[in-house]
C-alpha atoms as one frame of an Amber mdcrd trajectory, in Angstrom:
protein
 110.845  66.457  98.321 110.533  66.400  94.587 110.101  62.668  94.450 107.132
  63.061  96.946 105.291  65.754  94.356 105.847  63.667  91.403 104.495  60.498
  93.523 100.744  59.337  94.248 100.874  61.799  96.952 101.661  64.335  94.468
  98.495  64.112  93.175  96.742  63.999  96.355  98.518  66.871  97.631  97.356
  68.742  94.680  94.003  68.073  94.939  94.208  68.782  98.903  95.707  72.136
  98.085  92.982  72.955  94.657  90.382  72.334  96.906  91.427  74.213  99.637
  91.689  77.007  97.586  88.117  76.772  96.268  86.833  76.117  99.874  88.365
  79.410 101.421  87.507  81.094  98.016  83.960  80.250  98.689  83.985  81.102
 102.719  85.638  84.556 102.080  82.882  85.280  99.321  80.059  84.049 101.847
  81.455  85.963 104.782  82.115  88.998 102.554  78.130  89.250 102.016  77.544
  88.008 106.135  79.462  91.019 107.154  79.380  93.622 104.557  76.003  92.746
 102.509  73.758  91.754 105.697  71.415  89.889 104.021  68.168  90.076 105.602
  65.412  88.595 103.907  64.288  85.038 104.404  65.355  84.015 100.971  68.957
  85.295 101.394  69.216  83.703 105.028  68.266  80.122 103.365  70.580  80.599
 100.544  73.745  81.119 103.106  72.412  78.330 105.353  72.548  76.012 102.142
  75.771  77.401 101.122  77.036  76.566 104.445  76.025  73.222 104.085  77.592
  72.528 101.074  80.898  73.627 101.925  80.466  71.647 105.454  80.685  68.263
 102.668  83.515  69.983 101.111  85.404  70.687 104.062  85.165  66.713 105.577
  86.588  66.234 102.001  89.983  67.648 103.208  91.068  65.231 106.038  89.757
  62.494 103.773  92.368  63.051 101.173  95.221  63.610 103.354  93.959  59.746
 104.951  94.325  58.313 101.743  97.698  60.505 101.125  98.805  59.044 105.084
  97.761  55.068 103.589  99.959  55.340 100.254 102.815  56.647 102.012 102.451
  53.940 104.347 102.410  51.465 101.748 104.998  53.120 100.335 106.864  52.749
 103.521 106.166  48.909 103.439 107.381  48.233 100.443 110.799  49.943 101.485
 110.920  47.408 104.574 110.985  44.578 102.075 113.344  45.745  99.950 115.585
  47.474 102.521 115.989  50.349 101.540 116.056  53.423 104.157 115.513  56.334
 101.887 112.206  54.069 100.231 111.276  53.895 104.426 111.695  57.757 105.018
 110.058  58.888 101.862 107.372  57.223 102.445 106.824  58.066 106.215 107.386
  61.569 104.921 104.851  61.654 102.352 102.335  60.147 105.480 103.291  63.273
 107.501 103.042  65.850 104.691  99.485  64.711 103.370  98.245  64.014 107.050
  99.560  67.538 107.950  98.074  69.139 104.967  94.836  67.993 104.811  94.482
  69.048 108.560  95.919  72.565 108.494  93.375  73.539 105.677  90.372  71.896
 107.475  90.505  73.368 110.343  90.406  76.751 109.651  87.708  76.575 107.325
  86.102  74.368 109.469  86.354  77.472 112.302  85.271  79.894 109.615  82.542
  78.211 108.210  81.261  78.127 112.195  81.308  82.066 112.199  79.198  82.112
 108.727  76.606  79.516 109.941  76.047  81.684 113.627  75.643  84.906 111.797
  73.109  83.113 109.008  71.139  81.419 112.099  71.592  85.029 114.068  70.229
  86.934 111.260  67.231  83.711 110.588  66.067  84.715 114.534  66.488  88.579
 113.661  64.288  88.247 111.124  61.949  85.994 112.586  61.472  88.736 115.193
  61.237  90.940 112.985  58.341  89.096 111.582  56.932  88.458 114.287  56.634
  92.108 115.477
């Protein structure tokens, strides 16, 4: 497991895992002021609706890196066929897995989260608009 940090994968794990963190940071702040601030004016609503956005990019970032991580660790793998060695072949499938696996499981979840902050900014967009309208 150590040989897989320390590897090209290492790196791409650690950037899978740094932007994770700055992803969730950023959803938990934005669904902190969704749920506890209520923004209401039109201003506000835009502002989350942009935010949303943003972190939409950010999040199709995620399974992007663990791709590349699943391609080096196949190469890796390769090169272990041609020189035969076994624990080349596993380490290499392994690091696939890991950065595959990685990039997925922290997608996803922001992916659902960021769902529930973009229905409550387009909820509170038609509130207002009635609002307005009234």
């Amino acid at each position: 497991m150590i040989e897989i940090l320390l590897s090209v994968n290492g790196v791409i794990l650690g950037l899978i895992s740094l932007l994770a963190l700055a992803i969730y940071w950023q959803v938990s702040d934005l669904l902190q002021q969704l749920f506890l601030g209520q923004p209401n004016s039109a201003t506000q609503l835009t502002l989350c609706l942009l935010r949303c956005r943003q972190l939409a990019g950010w999040i199709t970032v995620l399974p992007l890196l663990g791709l590349l991580g699943t391609v080096s660790g196949l190469l890796n793998s390769f090169s272990g066929l041609a020189s035969d060695d076994q624990q080349v072949l596993t380490g290499g499938i392994a690091e696939a897995l890991l950065t595959t696996q990685l990039g997925l499981t922290t997608a996803l979840p922001a992916l659902l989260l960021l769902m529930l902050c973009q229905r409550r900014c387009e909820r509170g967009s038609l509130e207002a608009a009635c609002i307005d309208i009234q």
